[in-house]
C-alpha positions as CSV (number, residue, x, y, z in Angstrom):
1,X,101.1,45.8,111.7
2,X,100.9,44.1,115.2
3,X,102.7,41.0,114.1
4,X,105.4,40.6,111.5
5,X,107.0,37.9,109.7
6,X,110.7,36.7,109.9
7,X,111.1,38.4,106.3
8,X,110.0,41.5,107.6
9,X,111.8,41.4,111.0
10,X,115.3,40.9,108.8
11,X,114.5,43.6,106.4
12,X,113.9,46.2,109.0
13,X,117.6,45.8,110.3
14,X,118.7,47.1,106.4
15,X,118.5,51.0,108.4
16,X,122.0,52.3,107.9
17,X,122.8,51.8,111.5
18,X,126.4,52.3,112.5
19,X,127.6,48.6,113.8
20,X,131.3,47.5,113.8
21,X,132.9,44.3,114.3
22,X,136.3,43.7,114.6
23,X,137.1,47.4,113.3
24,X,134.8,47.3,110.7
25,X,131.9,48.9,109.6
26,X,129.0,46.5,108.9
27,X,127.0,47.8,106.1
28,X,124.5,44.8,106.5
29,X,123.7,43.0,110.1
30,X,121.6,40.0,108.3
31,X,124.3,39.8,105.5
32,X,127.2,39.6,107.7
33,X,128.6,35.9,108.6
34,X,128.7,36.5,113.0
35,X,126.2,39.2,113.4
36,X,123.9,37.9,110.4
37,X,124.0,34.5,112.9
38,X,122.7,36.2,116.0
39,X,119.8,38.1,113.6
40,X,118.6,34.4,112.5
41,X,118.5,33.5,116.3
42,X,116.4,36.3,117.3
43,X,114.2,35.4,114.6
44,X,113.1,32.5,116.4
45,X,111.0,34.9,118.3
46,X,109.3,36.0,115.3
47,X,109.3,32.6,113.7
48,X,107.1,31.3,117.2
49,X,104.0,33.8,116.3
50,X,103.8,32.0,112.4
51,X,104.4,28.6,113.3
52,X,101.2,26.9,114.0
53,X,102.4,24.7,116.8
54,X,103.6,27.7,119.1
55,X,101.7,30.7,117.6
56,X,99.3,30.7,120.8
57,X,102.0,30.3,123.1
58,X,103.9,33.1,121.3
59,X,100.5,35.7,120.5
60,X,97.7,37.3,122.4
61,X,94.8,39.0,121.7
62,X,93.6,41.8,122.7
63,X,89.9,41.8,123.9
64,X,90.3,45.6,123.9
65,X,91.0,45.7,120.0
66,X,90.7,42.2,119.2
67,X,94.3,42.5,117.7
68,X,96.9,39.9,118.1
69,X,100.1,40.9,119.4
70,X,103.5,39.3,121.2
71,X,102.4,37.6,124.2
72,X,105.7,39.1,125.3
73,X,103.8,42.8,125.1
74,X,101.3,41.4,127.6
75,X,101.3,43.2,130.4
76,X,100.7,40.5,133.4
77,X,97.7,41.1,135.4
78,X,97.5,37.8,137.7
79,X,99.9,34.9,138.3
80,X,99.1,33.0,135.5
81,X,99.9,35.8,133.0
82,X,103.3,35.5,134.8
83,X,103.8,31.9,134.5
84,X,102.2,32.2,130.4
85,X,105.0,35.0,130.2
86,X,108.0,32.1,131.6
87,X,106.4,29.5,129.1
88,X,107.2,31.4,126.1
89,X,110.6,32.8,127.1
90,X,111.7,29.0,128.0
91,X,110.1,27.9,124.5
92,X,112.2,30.2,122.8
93,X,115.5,29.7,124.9
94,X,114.8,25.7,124.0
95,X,114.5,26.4,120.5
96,X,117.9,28.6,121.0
97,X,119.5,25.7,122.5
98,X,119.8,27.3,125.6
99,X,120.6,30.7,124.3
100,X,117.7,33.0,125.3
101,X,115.9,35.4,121.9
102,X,116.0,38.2,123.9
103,X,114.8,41.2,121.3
104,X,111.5,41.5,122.8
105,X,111.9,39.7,126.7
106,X,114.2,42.5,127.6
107,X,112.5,45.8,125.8
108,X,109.0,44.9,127.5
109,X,110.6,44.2,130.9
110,X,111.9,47.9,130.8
111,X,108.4,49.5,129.2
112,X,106.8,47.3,132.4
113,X,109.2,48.9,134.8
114,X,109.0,52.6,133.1
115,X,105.0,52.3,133.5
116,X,105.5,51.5,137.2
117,X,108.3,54.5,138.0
118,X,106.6,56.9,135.8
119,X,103.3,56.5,137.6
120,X,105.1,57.0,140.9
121,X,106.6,60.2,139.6
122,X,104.0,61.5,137.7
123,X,102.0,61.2,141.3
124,X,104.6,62.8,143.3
125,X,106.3,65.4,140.9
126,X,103.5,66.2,138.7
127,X,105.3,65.4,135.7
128,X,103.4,63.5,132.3
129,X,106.2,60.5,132.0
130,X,103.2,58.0,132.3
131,X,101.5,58.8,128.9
132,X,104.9,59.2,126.9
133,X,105.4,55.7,128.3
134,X,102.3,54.1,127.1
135,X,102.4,55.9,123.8
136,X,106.0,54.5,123.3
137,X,104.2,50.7,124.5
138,X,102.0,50.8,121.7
139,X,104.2,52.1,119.0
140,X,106.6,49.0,119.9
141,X,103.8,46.3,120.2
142,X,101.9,47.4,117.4
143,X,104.7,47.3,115.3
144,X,106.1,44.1,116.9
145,X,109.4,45.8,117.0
146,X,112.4,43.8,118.7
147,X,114.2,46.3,121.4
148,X,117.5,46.5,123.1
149,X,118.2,48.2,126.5
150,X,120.9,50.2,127.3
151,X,122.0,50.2,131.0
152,X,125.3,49.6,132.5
153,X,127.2,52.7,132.3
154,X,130.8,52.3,132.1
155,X,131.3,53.8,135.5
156,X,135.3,54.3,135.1
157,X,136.1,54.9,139.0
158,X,133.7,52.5,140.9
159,X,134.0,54.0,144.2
160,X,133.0,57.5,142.5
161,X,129.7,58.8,141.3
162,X,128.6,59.9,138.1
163,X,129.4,63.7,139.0
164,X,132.9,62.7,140.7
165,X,134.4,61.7,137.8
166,X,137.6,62.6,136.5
167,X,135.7,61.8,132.7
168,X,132.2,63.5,133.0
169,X,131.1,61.0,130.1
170,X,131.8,57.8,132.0
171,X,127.9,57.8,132.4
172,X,125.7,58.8,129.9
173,X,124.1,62.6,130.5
174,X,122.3,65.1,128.7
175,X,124.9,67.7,127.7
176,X,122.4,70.3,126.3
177,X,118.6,70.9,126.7
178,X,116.6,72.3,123.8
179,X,112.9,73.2,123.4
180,X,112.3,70.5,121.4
181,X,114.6,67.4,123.3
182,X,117.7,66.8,124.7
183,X,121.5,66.2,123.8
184,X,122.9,63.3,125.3
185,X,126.6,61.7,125.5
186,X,128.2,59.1,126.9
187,X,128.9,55.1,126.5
188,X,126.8,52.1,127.8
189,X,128.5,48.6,128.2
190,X,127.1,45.0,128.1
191,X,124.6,46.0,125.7
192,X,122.5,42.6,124.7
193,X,121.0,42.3,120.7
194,X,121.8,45.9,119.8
195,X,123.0,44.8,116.6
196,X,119.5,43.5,115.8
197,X,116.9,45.1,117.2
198,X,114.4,48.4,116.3
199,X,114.3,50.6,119.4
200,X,116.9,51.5,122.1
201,X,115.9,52.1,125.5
202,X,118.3,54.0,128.1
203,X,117.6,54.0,131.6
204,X,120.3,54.8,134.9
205,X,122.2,52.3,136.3
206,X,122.3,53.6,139.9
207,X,121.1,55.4,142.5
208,X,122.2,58.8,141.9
209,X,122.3,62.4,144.3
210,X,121.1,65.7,143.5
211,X,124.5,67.1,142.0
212,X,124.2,63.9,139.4
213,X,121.1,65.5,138.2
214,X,122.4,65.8,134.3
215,X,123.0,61.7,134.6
216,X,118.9,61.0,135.7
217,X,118.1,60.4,131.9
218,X,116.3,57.6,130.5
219,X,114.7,57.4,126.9
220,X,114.2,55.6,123.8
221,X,115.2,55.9,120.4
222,X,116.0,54.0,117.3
223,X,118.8,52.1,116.5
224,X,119.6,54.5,113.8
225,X,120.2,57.6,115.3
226,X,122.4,59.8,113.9
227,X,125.2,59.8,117.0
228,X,124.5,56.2,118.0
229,X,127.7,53.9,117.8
230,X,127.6,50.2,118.2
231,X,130.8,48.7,119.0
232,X,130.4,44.7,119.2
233,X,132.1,42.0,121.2
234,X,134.5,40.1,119.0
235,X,134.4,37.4,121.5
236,X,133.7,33.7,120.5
237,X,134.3,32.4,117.2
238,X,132.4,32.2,113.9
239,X,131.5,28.3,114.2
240,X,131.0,26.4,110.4
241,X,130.2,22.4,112.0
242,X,127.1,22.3,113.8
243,X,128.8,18.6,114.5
244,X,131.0,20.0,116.0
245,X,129.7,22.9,117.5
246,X,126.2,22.1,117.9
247,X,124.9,25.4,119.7
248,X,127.8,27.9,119.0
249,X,127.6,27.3,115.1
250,X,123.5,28.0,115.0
251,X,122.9,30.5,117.8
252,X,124.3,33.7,118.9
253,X,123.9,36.8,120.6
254,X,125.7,39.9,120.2
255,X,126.8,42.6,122.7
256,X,128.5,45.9,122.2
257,X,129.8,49.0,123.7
258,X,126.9,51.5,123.0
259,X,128.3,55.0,122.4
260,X,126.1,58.1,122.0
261,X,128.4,60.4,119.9
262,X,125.7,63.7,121.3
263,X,122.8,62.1,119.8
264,X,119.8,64.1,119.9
265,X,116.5,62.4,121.8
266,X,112.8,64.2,121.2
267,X,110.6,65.3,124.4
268,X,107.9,62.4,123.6
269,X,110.8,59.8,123.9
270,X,112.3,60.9,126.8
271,X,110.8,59.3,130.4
272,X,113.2,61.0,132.8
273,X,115.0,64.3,132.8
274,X,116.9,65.3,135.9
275,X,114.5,63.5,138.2
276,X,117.4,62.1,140.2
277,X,115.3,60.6,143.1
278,X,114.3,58.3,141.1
279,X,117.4,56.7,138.7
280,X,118.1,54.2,141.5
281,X,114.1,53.1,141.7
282,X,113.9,53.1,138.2
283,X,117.4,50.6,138.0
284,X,115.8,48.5,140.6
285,X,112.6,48.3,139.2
286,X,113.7,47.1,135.2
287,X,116.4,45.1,136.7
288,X,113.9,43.1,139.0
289,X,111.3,42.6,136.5
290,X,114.4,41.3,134.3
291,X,115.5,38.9,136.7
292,X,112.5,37.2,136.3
293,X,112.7,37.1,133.2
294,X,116.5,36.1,133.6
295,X,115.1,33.0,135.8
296,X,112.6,31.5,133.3
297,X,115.7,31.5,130.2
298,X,117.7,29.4,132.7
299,X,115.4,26.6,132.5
300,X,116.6,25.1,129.5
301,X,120.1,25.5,130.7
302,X,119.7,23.4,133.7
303,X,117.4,21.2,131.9
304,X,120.1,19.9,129.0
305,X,122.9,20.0,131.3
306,X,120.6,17.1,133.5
307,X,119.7,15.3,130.1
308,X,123.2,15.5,128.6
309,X,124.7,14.3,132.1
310,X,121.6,11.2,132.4
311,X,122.6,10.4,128.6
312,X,126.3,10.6,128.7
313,X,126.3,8.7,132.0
314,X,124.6,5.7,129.7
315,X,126.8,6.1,126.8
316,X,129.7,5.5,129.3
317,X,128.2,2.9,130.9
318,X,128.4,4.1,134.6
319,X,125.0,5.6,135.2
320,X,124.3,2.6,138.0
321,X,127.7,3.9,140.0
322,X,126.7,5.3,143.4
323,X,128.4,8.4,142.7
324,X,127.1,8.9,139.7
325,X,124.0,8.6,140.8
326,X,124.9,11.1,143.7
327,X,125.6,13.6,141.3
328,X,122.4,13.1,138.9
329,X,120.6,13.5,142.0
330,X,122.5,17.0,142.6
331,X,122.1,17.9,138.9
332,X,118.1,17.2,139.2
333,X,117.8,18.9,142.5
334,X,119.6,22.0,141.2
335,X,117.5,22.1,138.2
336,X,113.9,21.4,140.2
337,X,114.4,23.7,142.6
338,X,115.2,26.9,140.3
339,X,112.2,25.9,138.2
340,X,109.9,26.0,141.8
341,X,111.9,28.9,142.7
342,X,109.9,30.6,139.3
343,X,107.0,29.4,139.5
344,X,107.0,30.1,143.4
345,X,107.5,34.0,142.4
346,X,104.7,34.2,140.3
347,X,102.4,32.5,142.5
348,X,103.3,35.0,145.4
349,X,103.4,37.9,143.0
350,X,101.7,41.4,143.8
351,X,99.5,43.6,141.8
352,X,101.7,47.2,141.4
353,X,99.2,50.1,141.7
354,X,100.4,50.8,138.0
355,X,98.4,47.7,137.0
356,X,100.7,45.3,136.5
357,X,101.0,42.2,138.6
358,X,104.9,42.2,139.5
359,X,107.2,38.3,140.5
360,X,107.7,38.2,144.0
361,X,111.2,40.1,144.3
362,X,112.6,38.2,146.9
363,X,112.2,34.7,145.5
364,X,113.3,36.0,142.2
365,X,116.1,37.1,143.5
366,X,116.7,33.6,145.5
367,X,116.0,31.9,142.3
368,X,118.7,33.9,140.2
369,X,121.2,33.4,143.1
370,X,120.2,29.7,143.3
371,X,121.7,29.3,139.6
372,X,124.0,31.5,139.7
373,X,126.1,30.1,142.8
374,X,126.0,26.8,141.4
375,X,125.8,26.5,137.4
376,X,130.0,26.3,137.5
377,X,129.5,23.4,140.1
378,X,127.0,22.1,137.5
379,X,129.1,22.4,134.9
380,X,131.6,20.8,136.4
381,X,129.7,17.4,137.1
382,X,128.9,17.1,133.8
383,X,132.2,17.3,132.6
384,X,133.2,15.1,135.1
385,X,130.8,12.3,133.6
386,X,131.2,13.0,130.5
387,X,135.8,12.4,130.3
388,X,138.4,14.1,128.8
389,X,137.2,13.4,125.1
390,X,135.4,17.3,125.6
391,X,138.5,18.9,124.6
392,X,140.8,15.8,123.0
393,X,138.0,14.1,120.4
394,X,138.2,14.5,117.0
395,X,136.6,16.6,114.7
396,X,133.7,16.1,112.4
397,X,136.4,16.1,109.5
398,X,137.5,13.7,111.3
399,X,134.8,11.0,110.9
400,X,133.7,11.9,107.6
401,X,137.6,11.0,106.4
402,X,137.6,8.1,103.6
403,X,140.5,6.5,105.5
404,X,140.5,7.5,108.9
405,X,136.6,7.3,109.7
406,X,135.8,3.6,110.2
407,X,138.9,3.9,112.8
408,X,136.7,6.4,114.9
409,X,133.5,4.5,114.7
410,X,135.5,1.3,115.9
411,X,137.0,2.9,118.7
412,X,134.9,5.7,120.4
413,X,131.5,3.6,120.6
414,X,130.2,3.4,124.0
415,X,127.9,0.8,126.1
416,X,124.9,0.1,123.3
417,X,126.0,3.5,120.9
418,X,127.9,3.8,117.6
419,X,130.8,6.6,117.8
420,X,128.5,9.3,115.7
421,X,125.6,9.7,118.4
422,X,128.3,9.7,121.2
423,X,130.6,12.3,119.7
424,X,127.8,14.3,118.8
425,X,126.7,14.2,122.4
426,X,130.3,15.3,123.8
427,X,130.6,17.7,121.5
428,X,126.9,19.1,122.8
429,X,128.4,19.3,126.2
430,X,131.4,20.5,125.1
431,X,129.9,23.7,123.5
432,X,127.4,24.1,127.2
433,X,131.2,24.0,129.3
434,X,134.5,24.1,127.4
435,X,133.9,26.2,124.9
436,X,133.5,30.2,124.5
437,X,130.3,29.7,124.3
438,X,130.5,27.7,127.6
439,X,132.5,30.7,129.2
440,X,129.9,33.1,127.8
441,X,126.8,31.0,129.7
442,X,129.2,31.0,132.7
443,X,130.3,35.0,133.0
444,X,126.2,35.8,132.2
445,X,125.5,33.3,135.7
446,X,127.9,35.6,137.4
447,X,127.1,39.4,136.2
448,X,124.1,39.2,133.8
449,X,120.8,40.8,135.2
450,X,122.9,42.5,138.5
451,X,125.7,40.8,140.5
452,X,125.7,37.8,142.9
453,X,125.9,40.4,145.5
454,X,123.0,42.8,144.1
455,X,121.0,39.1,144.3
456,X,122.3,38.7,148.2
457,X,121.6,42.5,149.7
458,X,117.9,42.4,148.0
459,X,117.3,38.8,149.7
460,X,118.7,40.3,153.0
461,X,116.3,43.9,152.3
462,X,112.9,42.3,151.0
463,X,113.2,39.1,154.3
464,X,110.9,40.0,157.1
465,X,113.0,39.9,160.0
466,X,110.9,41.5,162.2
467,X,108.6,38.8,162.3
468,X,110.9,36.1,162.9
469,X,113.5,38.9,165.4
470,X,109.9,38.8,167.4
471,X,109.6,35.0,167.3
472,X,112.9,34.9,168.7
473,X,112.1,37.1,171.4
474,X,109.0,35.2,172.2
475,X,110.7,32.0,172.5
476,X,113.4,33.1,175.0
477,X,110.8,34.7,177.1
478,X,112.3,38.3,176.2
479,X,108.8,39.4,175.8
């Protein structure tokens, strides 16, 4: 198939999957008025590869087979292929209005890191994980399927391991081994575009000791499993006024609480099976690819939060104010340095002896705490410029009123700008900060792709200190 159309994309969600929302059972994810919104988002992805302006941003092809495929399936071989592979996501993420795709940026970063762990451990245990890995590769790029990945266990006791648990299935084990596969229960949480995607992929969430042996599981399988339970986030609204809600009432992207009810996995989809020295490399190595990925969707969030406060700042008629300016220079400073900050990775990426050319983890890992430390500061200047009509202006109703309209448009112009273009804009920068949608962007800086402090202890591990420790020495003659 390699590449499919939006048509065909939608129709392949119509599986019987077991999805709930609010209590109920969704019989239809394109059909239903919240979830059917965040299927027409991810479509973007697939709408990129037809439309003639972005189809060779969006697309390969293969010298191999001459096929086109995803550029997304590409595995990256040099810095550019890197770079190519943050062009597309940020395309995508700008058509989402800031609201990355996500149903094929995610699935590929976990095949890459599955190819690179399964190398390792078919080298050192003598296992066959590699092969399984490549076949399952194809099958999802050849059949441009969109994928979700399943990692965050729901822990219960932090300060316990899987295997300490007064609930065995607070991470997700195999609970019977057959000749043919595996048994598997337990729940995942903060599961991105289950809802809407083909393909599953499960993979540990930490590093895990020789009695957590039963918890060292990672496959894939489809969304439609018999067993497979998708439980999704009622948070944030359904949205009708794209006047009013400019981002929230066009784009969304659902999460649930994935729950594998004994769900039954075949040997040729399974890519770990009580190999419990490697979980925690195998965590590490999805969730660093993935933060480069994370990274390149963040530029178009930085981006229209420095074009919404340059814009705003004219509409009010203080952009020439020395503090404003001090703070468009902060916004632009914030934004430029987490877009050198990715390219910089790229640039000083490595080629993995799996043969794929990996982001340099330590900048990534700057980059991602770059924005993440400061997006709420961000935030927060922008609302500043922008006044308290975020969360006191009227609504679109509002202005389209026979008798109350021409009051609004005579009273909430600005310098050189009728009161439609200017409420439209506050209304844009209301959705990025005030609302849920806001809160949503602000809890992903925090906890999406690994914690602020995951992002601090891998700066502080991958930093050559012994260099500089030496340098030190050398300079107050200790050696």
């Amino acid at each position: 198939m390699a590449l499919r159309s939006v048509a065909q994309y939608q129709e392949s969600l119509r599986d019987g999957r077991e999805v709930y929302y609010r209590g109920e059972r969704v019989d239809d994810v394109t059909a239903h008025p919240v979830l059917g919104l965040a299927v027409r988002h991810a479509s973007i992805d697939y709408a990129m590869a037809e439309e003639p302006a972005t189809r060779d941003l969006a697309t390969y092809v293969d010298p191999a087979d001459g096929e086109r495929y995803s550029a997304l399936f590409k595995p990256p071989q040099n810095a550019q292929d890197l770079l190519a592979r943050t062009a597309v996501i940020e395309e995508a993420t700008r058509q989402g209005r800031t609201l990355v795709t996500l149903v094929k940026e995610i699935g590929t970063d976990c095949l890459f890191g599955l190819r690179m762990v399964a190398a390792e451990m078919d080298a050192k245990l003598g296992t066959s994980y590699a092969a399984r890995v490549q076949a399952m590769y194809r099958h999802c790029r050849d059949n441009d399927l969109a994928m979700a990945v399943a990692q965050t266990d729901v822990k219960g006791d932090r300060s316990l391991g899987p295997s300490g648990q007064a609930h065995r299935d607070y991470y997700v084990r195999i609970v019977e081994e057959r000749e043919d596969g595996v048994v598997v229960r337990g729940a995942k949480v903060h599961t991105s575009v289950t809802p809407n995607v083909n393909e599953l992929f499960v993979i540990p969430t930490r590093q895990l000791g020789e009695a957590d042996a039963d918890y060292a599981v990672a496959f894939a399988i489809p969304v439609n499993t018999e067993g497979v339970r998708l439980i999704s986030s009622g948070y944030g609204a359904h949205r009708d006024s794209a006047f009013d809600y400019p981002i929230s009432a066009q784009h969304k992207m659902m999460e649930t609480l994935t729950v594998f009810d004994d769900v039954f996995v075949p040997n040729d989809r399974i890519f770990m099976k009580g190999e419990w020295q490697f979980a925690g490399p195998l965590a590490r190595t999805f969730v660093e690819f993935h933060r480069y990925t994370a990274i390149s969707y963040k530029l178009p969030l930085v981006d229209l939060l420095c074009g919404a406060a340059h814009q705003i700042a004219e509409y009010n008629g203080i952009e020439r104010a020395s503090h404003v300016r001090d703070k468009l220079t902060w916004l632009i400073t914030y934004a430029e340095t987490l877009r050198a900050l990715t390219e910089h990775a790229a640039q000083k990426g490595a080629m993995h002896p799996a043969g794929l050319f990996v982001p340099n983890t330590m900048l990534v890992n700057m980059a991602k705490l770059h924005f993440a430390e400061n997006l709420h500061k961000a935030m927060g200047i922008v609302q500043d410029l922008a006044g308290g009509l975020l969360v006191t202006g009227p609504a679109e109703a509002d202005l389209r009123h026979p008798e109350l309209g021409h009051l609004l448009q005579h009273y909430l112009g600005g310098k050189g700008v009728e009161a439609e273009p200017r409420l439209r804009l506050l209304n844009l920068i209301s959705d990025l900060t005030t609302t849920d949608f806001g809160g949503y962007q602000a809890v992903l800086a925090i906890h999406a792709e690994g914690s602020i402090e995951a992002e601090k202890i891998t700066i502080l591990r991958e930093y050559d200190s012994a260099r500089t420790k030496a340098d030190a020495r050398w300079a107050a003659g200790i050696e």
